[in-house]
N, C-alpha and C positions, 0 to 999 in steps of 0.2 A: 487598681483601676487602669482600663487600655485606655491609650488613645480614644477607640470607638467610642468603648462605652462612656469615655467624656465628651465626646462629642453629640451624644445622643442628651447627655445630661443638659447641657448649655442650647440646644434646641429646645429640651421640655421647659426648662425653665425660663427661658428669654424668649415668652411666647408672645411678646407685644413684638418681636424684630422677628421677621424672614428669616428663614432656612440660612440661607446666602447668606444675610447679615449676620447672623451669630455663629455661622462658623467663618469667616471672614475676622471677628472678634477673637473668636479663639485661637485661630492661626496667629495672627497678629501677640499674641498674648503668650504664644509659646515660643515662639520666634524670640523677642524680647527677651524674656527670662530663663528661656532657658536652651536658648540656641538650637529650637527644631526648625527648618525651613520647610512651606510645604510641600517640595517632593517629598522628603521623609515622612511627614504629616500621612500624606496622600499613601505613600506605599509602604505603610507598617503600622496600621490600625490595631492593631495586636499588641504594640512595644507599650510594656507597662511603665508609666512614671512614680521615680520613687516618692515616699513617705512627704518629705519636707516641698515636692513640685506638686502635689494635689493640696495641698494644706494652703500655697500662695494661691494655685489657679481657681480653688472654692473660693478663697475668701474675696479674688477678684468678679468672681460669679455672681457671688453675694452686692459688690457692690454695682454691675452692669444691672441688677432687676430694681436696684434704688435709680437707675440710672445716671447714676454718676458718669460722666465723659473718661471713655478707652485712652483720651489723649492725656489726661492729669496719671491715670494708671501708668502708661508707659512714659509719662515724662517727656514727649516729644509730639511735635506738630509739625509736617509738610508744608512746605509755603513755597512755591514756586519755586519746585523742586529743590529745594534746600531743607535741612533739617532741624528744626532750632527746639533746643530747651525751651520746656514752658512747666507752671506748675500751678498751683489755684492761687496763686498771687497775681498771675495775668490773665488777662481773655486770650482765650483761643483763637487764633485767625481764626477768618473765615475763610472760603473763596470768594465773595466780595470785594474786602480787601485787597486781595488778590489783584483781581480787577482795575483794581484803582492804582494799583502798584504798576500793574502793565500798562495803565495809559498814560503815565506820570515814564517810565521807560523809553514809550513809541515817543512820547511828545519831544523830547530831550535825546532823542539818540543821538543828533548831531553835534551833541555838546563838544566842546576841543577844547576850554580854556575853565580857568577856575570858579566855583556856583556854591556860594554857601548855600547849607540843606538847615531847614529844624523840621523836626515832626514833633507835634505836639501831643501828649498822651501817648507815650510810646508805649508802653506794657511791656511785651516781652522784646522787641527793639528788632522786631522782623524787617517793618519797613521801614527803616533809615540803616540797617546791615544790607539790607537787600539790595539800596539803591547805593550804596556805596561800592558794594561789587560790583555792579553793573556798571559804573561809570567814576573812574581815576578821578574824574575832575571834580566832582562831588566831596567837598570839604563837610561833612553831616555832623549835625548835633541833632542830641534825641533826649528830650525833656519830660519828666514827669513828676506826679505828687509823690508817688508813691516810694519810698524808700527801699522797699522789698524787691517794687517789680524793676527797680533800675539795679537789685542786685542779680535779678532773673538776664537784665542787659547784659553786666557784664559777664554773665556765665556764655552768654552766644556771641559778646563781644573776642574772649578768649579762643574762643571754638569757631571762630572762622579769621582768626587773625585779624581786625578790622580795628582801622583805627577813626571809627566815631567815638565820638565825646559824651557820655550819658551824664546830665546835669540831675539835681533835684530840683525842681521849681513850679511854682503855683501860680498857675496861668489868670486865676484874677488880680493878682496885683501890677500884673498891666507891664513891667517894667521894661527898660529897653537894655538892649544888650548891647557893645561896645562897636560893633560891627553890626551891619545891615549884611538881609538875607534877600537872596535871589528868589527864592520857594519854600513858602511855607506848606506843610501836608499836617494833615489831624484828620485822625477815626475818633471823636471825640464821645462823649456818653451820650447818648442821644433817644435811649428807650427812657419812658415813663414808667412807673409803678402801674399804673392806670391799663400798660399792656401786657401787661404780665404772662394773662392766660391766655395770649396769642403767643408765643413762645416758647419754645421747648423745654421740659422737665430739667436737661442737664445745665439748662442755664445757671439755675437754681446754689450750683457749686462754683460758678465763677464770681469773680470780685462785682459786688454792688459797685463802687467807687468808678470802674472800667465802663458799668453797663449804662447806668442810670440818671440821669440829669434831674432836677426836681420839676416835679408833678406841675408847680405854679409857673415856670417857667422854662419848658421844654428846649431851648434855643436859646438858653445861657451860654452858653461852651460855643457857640457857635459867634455871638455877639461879641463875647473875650477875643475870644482871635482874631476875630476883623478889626478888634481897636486894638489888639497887638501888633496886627499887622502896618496898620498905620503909622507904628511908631516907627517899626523894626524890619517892615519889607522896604527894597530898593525901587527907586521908579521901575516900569514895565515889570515890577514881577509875578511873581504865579502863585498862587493860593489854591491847593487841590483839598478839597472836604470828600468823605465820607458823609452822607445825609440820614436823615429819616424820610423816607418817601410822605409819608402822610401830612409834612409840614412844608409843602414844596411854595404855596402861598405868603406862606408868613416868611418863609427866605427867603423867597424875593422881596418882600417889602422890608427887611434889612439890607436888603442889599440898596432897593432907592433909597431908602433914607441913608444911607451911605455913599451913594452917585456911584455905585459900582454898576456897571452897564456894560463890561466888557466881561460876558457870562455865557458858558454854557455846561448847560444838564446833561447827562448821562446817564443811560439805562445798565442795569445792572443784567446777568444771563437769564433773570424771571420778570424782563419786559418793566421793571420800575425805576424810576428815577431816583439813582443810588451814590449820584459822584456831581461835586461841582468844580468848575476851573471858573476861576474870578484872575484877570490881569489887573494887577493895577496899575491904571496908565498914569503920565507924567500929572506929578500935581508941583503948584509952586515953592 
């Protein structure tokens, strides 16, 4: 089999995605495994791949029409132009995320002096690596349940030389750490079961644990952190959430019964409100 005629193959069959998208898939996928770039791609339609390179690229074909995510295939995720290790033990970035990553950036650029970090629900330890490149001063711990995906941490810990601190910890028992923190950040679980069929097929292959909070109480994970915060943020400091736009009500009424009042929303690049900053001002 040529090039072409895989190419033609991966359009008949990936007929729920675009032209464009599925040979974009397929570059990507040859590129990966087997060191074709697409000039070459593009100008040797003809160059047949051997026996043991259609045997990997069918069976990734196979798994693209279940819709399994290109990014657990090649084992890597772009994040604000960085490249980090990921695999079905973490969520995938989003660019959302993203987003929030850059306002938590712009906010702090003038940082000059030392700022403990946590992020809460790290997964694959994008952002508290991210925010630690960005800024010297940024002392980062990146906490999570999951034992697997904090070994997903240290694989992008090694691979960008970064010296955050990936803990194990279980954000309801509330506990306080030895030092107070400047900025807490959490993309925390915050889909329901309930939304399921608003959401994308490939979801389906990342970690339940990552995505989902329970059905009877949506704005658990979010309630955890503000009473961690309490214990364990410094006066004036910064709390940056990831949200669920659809519960933008009921967080604010955590937030008064909180006296958190030093707040503002954030739209995300499809016009919804995607991102919160909460200061916590001086308490006694």
């Amino acid at each position: 089999m040529n090039l072409a005629e895989l190419r033609n193959l991966y359009r008949r069959e990936l007929n729920n995605s675009s032209i464009k998208e599925s040979d974009y898939m397929l570059n990507i996928l040859l590129e990966e495994y087997f060191n074709l770039d697409f000039t070459f791609i593009s100008l040797n339609p003809s160059y047949k791949l051997e026996k043991y390179q259609i045997k990997k690229i069918l069976k990734s074909l196979k798994s693209l029409k279940n819709n399994y995510p290109i990014d657990y295939l090649i084992n890597k995720r772009l994040f604000l132009n960085n490249e980090f290790y990921i695999n079905e033990d973490v969520l995938i970035p989003r660019p959302e995320t993203e987003e929030l990553v850059d306002w938590i950036i712009q906010d702090n650029i003038e940082i000059k002096e030392k700022k403990r970090v946590i992020d809460i629900a790290t997964g694959s330890g994008c952002i508290a690596i991210t925010l630690s490149l960005f800024n010297k001063y940024f002392e980062t711990i990146g906490i999570d349940i999951s034992k697997k995906a904090l070994d997903v941490c240290e694989i992008n810990k090694k691979k960008f030389s970064s010296k955050v601190t990936f803990l194990e910890y279980n954000i309801m028992k509330e506990e306080s750490f030895s030092e107070k923190f400047d900025i807490i950040i959490s993309n925390p679980p915050y889909l329901t079961k309930n939304e399921v069929s608003t959401i994308g097929e490939n979801v389906k292959f990342e970690p339940k644990i990552a995505l989902f909070a329970p059905s009877d109480d949506p704005l658990l994970f979010y309630k955890k952190i503000i009473n961690f915060s309490m214990i364990n943020l410094n006066n004036g400091g910064l709390i940056y959430f990831e949200i669920n736009p659809i519960y933008i009500k009921e967080i604010k009424q955590i937030l008064a019964k909180n006296n958190l009042n030093d707040v503002n929303f954030k739209d995300d690049f499809r016009g919804k409100k995607r991102f919160l900053k909460i200061v916590l001002n001086e308490r006694n």
